[in-house]
SEDOBA-971288 format. One record per residue (C-alpha): x, y, z; residue number from 1; residue in one letter. Coordinates in steps of 0.5 Angstrom, whole numbers. Layout:
<atoms>
<xx=X; yy=Y; zz=Z; pos=NUM; code=A>
...
</atoms>
This chain:
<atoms>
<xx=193; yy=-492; zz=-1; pos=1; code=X>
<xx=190; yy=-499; zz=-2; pos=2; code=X>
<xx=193; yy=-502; zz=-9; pos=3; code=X>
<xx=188; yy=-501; zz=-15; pos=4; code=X>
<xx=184; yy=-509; zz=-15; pos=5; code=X>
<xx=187; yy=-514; zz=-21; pos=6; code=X>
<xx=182; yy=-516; zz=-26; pos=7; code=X>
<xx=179; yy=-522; zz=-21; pos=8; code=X>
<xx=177; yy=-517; zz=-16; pos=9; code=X>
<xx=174; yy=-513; zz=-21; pos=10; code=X>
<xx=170; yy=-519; zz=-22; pos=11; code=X>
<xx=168; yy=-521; zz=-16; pos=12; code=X>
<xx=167; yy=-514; zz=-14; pos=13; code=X>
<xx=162; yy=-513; zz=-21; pos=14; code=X>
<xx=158; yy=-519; zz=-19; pos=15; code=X>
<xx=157; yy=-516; zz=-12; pos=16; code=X>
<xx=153; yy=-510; zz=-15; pos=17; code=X>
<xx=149; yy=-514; zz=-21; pos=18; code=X>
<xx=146; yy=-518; zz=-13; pos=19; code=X>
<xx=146; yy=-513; zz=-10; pos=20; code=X>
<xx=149; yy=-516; zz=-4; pos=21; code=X>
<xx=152; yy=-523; zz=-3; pos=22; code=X>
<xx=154; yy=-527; zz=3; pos=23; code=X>
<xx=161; yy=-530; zz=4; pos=24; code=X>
<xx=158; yy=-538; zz=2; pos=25; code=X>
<xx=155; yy=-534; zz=-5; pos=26; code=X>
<xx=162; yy=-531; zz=-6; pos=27; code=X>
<xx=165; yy=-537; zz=-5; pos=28; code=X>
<xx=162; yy=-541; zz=-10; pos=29; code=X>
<xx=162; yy=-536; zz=-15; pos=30; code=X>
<xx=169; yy=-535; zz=-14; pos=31; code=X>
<xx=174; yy=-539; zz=-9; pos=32; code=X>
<xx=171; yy=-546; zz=-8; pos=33; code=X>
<xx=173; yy=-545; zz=0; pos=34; code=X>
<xx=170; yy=-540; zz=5; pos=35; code=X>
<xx=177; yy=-539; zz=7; pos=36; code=X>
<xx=180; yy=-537; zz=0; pos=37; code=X>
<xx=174; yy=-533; zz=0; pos=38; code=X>
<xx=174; yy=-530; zz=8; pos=39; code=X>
<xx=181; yy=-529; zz=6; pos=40; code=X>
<xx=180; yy=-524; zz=1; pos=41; code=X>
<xx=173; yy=-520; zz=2; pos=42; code=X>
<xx=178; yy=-518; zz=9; pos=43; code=X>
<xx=182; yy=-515; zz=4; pos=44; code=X>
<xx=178; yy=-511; zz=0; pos=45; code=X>
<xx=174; yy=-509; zz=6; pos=46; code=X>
<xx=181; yy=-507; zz=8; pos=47; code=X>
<xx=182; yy=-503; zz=2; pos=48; code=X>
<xx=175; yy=-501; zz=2; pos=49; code=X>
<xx=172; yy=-503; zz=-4; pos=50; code=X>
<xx=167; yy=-507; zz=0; pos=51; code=X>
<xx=163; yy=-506; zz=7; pos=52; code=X>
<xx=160; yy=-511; zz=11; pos=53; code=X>
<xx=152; yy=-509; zz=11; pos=54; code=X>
<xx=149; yy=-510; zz=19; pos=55; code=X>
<xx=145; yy=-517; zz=18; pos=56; code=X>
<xx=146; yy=-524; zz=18; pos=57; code=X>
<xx=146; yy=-529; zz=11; pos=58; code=X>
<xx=143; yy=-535; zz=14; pos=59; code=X>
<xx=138; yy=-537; zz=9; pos=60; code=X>
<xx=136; yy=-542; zz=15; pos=61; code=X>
<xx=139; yy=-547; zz=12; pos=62; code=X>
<xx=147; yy=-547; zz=15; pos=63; code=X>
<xx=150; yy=-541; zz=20; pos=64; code=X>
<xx=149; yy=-534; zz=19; pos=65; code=X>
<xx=155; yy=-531; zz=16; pos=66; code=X>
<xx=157; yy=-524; zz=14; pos=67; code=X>
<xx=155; yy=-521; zz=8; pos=68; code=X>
<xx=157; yy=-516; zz=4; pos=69; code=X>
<xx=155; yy=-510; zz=-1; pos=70; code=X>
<xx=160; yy=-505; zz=-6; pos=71; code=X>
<xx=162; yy=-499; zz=-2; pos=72; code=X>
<xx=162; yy=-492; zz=-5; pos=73; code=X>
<xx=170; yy=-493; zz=-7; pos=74; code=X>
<xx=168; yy=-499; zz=-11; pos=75; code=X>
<xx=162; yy=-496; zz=-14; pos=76; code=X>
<xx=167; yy=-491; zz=-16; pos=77; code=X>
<xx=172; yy=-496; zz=-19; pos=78; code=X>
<xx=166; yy=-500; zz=-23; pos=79; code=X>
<xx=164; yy=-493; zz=-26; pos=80; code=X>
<xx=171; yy=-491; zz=-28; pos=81; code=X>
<xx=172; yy=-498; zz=-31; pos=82; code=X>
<xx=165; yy=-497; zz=-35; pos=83; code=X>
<xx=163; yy=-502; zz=-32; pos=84; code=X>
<xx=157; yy=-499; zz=-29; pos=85; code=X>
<xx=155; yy=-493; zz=-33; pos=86; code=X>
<xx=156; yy=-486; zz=-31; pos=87; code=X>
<xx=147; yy=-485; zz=-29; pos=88; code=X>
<xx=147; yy=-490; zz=-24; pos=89; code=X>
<xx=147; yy=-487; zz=-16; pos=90; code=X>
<xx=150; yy=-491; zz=-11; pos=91; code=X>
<xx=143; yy=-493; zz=-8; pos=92; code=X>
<xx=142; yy=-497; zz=-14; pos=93; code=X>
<xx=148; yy=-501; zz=-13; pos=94; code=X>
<xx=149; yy=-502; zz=-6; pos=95; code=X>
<xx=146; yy=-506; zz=-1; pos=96; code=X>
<xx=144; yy=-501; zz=3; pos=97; code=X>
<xx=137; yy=-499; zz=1; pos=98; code=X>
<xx=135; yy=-507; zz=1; pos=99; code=X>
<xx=136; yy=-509; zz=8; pos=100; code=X>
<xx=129; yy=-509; zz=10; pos=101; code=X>
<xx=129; yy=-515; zz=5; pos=102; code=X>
<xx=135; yy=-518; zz=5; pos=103; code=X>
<xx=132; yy=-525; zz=7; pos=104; code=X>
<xx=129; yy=-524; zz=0; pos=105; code=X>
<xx=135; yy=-522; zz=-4; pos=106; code=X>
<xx=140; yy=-528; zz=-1; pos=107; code=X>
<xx=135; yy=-533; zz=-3; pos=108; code=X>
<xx=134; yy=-529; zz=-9; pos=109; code=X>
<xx=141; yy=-529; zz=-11; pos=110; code=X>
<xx=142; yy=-537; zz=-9; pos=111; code=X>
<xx=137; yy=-538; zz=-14; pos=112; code=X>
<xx=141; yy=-534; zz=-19; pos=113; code=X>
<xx=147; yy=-537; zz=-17; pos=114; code=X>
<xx=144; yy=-544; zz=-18; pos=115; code=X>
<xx=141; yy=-543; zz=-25; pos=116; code=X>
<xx=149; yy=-541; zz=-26; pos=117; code=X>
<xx=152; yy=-547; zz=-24; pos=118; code=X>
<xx=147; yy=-551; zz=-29; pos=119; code=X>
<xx=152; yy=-549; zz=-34; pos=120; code=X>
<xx=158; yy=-552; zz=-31; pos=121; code=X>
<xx=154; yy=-558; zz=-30; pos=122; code=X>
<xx=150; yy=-558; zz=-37; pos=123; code=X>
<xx=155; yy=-555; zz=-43; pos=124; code=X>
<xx=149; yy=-553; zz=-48; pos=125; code=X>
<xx=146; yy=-549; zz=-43; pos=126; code=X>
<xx=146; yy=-542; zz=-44; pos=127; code=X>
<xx=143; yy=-538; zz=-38; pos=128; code=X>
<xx=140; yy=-531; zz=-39; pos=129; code=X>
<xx=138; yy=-527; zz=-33; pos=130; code=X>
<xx=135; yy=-520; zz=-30; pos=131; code=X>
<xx=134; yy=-518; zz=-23; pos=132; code=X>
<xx=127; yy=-514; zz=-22; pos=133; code=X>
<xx=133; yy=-509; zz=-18; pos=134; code=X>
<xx=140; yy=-510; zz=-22; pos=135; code=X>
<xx=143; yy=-504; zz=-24; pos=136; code=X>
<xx=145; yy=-508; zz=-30; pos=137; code=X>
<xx=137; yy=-508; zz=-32; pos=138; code=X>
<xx=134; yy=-502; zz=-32; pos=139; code=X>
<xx=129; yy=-500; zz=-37; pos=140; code=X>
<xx=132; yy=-495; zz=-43; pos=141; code=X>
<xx=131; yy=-488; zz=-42; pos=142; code=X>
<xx=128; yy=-489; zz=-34; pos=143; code=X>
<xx=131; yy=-492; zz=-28; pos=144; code=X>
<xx=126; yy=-497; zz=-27; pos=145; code=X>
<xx=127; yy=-504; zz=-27; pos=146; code=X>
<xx=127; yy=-508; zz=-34; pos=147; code=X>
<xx=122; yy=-511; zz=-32; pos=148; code=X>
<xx=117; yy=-509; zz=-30; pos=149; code=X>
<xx=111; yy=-509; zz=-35; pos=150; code=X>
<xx=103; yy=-509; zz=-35; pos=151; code=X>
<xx=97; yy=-512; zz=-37; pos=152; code=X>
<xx=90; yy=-510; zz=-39; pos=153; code=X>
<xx=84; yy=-515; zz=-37; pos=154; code=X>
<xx=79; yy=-510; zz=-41; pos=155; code=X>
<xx=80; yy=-504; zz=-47; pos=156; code=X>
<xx=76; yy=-500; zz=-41; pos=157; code=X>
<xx=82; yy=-501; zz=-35; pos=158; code=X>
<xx=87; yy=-498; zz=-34; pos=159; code=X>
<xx=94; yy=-503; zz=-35; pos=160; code=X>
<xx=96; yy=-506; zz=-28; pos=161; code=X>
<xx=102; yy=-506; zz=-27; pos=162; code=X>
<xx=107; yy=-512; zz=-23; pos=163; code=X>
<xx=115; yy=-513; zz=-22; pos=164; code=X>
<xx=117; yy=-520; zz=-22; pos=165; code=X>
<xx=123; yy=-521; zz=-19; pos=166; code=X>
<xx=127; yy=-523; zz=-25; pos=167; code=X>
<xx=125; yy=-525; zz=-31; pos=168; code=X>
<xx=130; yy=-531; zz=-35; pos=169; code=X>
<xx=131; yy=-537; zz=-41; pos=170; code=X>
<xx=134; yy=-543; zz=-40; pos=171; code=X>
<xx=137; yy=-545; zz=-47; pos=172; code=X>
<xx=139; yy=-551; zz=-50; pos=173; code=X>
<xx=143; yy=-549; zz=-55; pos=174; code=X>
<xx=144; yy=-556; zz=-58; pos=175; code=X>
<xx=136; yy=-557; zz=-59; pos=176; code=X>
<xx=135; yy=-549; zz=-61; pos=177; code=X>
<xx=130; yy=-549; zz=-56; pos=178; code=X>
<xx=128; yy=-543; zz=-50; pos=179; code=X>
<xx=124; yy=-544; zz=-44; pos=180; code=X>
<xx=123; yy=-537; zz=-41; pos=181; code=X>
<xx=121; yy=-536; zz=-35; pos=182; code=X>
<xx=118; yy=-532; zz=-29; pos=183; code=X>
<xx=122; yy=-531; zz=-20; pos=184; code=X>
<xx=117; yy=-531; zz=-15; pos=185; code=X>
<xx=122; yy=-531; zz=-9; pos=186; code=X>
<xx=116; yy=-531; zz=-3; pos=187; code=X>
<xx=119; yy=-530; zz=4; pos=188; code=X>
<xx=111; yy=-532; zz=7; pos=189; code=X>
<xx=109; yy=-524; zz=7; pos=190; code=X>
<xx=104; yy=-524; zz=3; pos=191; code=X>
<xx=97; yy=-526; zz=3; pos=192; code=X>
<xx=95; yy=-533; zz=-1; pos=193; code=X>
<xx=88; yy=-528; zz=-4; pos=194; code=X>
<xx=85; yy=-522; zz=-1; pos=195; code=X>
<xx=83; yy=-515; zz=-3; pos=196; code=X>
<xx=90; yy=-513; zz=-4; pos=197; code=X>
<xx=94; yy=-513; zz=-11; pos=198; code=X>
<xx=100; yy=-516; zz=-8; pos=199; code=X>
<xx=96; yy=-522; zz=-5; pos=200; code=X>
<xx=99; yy=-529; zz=-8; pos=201; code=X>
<xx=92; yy=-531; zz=-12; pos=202; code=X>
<xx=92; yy=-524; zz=-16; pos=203; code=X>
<xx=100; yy=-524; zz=-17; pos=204; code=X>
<xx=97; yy=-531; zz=-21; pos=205; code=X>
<xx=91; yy=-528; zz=-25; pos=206; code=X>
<xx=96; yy=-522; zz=-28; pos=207; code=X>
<xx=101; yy=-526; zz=-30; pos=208; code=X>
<xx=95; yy=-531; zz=-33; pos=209; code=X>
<xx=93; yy=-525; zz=-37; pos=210; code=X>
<xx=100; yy=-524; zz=-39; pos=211; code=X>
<xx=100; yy=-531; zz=-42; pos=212; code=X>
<xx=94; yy=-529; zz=-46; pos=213; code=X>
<xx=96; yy=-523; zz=-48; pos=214; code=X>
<xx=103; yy=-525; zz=-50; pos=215; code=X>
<xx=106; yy=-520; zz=-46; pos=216; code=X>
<xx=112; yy=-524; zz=-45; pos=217; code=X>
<xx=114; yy=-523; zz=-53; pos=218; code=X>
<xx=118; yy=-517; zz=-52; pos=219; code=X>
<xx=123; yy=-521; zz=-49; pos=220; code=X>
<xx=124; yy=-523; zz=-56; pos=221; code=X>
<xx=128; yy=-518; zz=-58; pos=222; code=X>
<xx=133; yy=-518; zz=-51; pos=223; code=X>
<xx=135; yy=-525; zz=-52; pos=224; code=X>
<xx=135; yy=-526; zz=-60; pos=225; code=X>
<xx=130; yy=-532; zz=-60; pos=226; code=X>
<xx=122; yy=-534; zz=-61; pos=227; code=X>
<xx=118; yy=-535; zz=-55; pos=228; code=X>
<xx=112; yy=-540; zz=-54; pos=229; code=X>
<xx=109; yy=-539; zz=-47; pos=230; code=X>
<xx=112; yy=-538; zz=-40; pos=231; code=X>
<xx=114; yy=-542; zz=-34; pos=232; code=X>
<xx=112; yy=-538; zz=-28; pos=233; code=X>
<xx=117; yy=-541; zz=-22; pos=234; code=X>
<xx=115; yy=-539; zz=-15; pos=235; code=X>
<xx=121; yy=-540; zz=-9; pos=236; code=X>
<xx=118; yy=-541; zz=-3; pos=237; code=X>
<xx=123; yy=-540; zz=4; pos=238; code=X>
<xx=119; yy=-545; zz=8; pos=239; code=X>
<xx=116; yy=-553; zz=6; pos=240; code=X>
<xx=110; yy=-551; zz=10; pos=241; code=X>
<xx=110; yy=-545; zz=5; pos=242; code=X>
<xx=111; yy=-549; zz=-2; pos=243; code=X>
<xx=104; yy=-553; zz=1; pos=244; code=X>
<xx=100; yy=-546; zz=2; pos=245; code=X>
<xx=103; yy=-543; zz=-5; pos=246; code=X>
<xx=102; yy=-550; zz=-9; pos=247; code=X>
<xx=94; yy=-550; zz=-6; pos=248; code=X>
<xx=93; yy=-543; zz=-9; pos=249; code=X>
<xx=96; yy=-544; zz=-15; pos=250; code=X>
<xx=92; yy=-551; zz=-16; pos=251; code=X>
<xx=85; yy=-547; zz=-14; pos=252; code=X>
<xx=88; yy=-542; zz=-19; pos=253; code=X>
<xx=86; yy=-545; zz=-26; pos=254; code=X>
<xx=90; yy=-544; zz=-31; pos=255; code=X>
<xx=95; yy=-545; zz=-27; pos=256; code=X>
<xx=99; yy=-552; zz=-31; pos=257; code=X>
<xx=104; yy=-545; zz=-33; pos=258; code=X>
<xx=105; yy=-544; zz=-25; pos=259; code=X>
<xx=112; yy=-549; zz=-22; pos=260; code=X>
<xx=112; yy=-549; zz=-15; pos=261; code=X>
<xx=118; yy=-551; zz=-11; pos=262; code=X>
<xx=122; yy=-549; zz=-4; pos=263; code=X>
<xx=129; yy=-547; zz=-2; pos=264; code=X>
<xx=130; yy=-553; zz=1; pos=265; code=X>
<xx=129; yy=-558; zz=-5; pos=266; code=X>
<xx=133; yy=-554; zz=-9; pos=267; code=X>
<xx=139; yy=-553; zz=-5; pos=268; code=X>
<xx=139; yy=-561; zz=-4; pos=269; code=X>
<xx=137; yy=-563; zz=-11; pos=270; code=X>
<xx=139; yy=-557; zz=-15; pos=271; code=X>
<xx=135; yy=-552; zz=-19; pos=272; code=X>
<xx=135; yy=-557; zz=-25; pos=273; code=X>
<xx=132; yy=-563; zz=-20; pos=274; code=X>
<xx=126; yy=-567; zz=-19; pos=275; code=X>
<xx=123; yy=-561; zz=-14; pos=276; code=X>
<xx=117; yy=-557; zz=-17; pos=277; code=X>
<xx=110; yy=-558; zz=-16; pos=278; code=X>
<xx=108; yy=-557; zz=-24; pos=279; code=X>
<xx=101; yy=-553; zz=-24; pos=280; code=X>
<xx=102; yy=-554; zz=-15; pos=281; code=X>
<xx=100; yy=-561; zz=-16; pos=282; code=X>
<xx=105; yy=-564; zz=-10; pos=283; code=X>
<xx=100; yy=-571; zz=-12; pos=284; code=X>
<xx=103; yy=-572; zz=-18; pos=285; code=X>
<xx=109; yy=-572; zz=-16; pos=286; code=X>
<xx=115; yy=-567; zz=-17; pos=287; code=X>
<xx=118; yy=-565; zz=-24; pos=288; code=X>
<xx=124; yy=-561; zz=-27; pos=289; code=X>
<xx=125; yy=-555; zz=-31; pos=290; code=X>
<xx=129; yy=-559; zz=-36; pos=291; code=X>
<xx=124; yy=-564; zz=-38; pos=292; code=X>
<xx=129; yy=-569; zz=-41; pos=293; code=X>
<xx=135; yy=-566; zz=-37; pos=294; code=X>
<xx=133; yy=-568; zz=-31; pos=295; code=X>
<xx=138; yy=-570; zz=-26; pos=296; code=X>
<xx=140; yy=-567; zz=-19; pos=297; code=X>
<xx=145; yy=-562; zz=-19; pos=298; code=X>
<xx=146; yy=-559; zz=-13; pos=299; code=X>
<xx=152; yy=-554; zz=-11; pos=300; code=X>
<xx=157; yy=-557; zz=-9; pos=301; code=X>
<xx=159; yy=-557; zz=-2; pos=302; code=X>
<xx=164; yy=-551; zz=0; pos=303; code=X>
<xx=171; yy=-553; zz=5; pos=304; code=X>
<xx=172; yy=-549; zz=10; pos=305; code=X>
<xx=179; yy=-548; zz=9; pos=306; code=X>
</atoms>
């Protein structure tokens, strides 16, 4: 029988679940600072299994393909006898299992959820808050849908039209007293730029335009304890061929100054913090920071194999 995991490995194993699902290269940046440290002990704890390694690759195209890995049913039992995850939660909320068709889209979610993380190293009176649209930490009171999923209503006459961000989070700097909330939209290029369906790019911008309007955002104030004035729609493209489409359409999109458009490549090579978002998809303007005055590139650093 495999011997009850040390407070680390409780660690490590909430953080699987809270993403979902993490690659060997995640796991290594948030807990080891090596991938050989980090292989070293996944094998025991798929060994031991309180982990298991799910049936596709996390290469996000930026490096070789590596495992990647989900909490077992003997984790998510550890994790509930801990009062960890609470008691209500099924395995298939916790597990990566139910995500596999969109794993691309949850790794590059979970890069930018661990970038946003590594702010704090760099920048001490940042304080981060963060929400997944699918972490088991972040469903709605009373129901098991995601926290964030809201609606909005264009007329008195329509019926609200829901939509589900894929995180919803603040960036706080504590020394100034100052919070910049802000909306993730990871896009992966499935979707159309604008068309008849709800889904499409440039209805996804009028919903959250309304959203703004009509201070929507607002409910977050009694989550995260703090006055919100606006929001920052982010929009993480997998391709720099799809940050160009997306900033087009958001520049053909007006209002859309609220709208920051960036791609993964520029943000593992300048960080989340650096010069690499497209305010309002103005690539012309030149690229920008999130943090305004804390500009500065921060990118990872980089991981020894070893």
């Amino acid at each position: 029988m495999p011997k009850k995991p040390n407070k680390n490995a409780v660690a490590l194993l909430r953080d699987v679940a809270e993403c979902r699902m993490l690659t060997l290269s995640q796991i290594a940046v948030l807990h080891f600072g090596s991938k050989r440290s980090a292989r070293r002990r996944m094998q025991q704890l798929v060994k031991d299994e309180f982990l298991a390694v799910l049936p596709v690759s996390g290469g996000t195209g930026l490096g070789r393909p590596e495992s990647v890995f989900e909490v077992s049913n003997a984790g998510y039992s550890l994790l509930r006898s801990q009062r960890i995850l609470p008691d209500a939660l099924s395995f298939e909320q916790v597990s990566g299992d139910p995500l596999l068709r969109q794993a691309g889209h949850q790794i590059l979610m979970n890069w930018c959820r661990i970038h946003l993380a590594h702010l704090v190293k760099e920048f001490p009176q940042l304080q981060i808050d963060f929400l997944s649209f699918n972490s088991p930490f972040a469903l709605a009171y009373g129901h098991s849908g995601p926290f964030v999923r809201d609606c909005v209503q264009f007329h008195e006459e329509d019926e609200p039209v829901w939509f589900t961000p894929d995180a919803a989070a603040a960036i706080t700097d504590t020394k100034r007293g100052i919070t910049v909330p802000f909306f993730l939209e990871v896009d992966m290029d499935t979707e159309t730029k604008a068309g008849s369906q709800g889904g499409d790019i440039r209805e996804k911008i009028i919903r959250y335009q309304q959203y703004f309007r009509s201070e929507g955002y607002k409910r977050y104030e009694k989550i995260w304890s703090r006055e919100l004035d606006g929001f920052r729609l982010l929009f993480l493209a997998n391709s720099p061929q799809r940050m160009e489409s997306l900033a087009a359409t958001v520049r053909s999109t007006p209002p859309s100054d609220f709208v920051w458009v960036t791609s993964q490549d520029k943000m593992f090579a300048g960080g989340i913090s650096g010069n690499i978002w497209a305010r309002g998809g103005k690539t012309e303007l030149g690229l920008q920071s999130i943090l305004g005055n804390l500009s500065r590139p921060a990118p990872l650093p980089s991981l020894a194999d070893k």
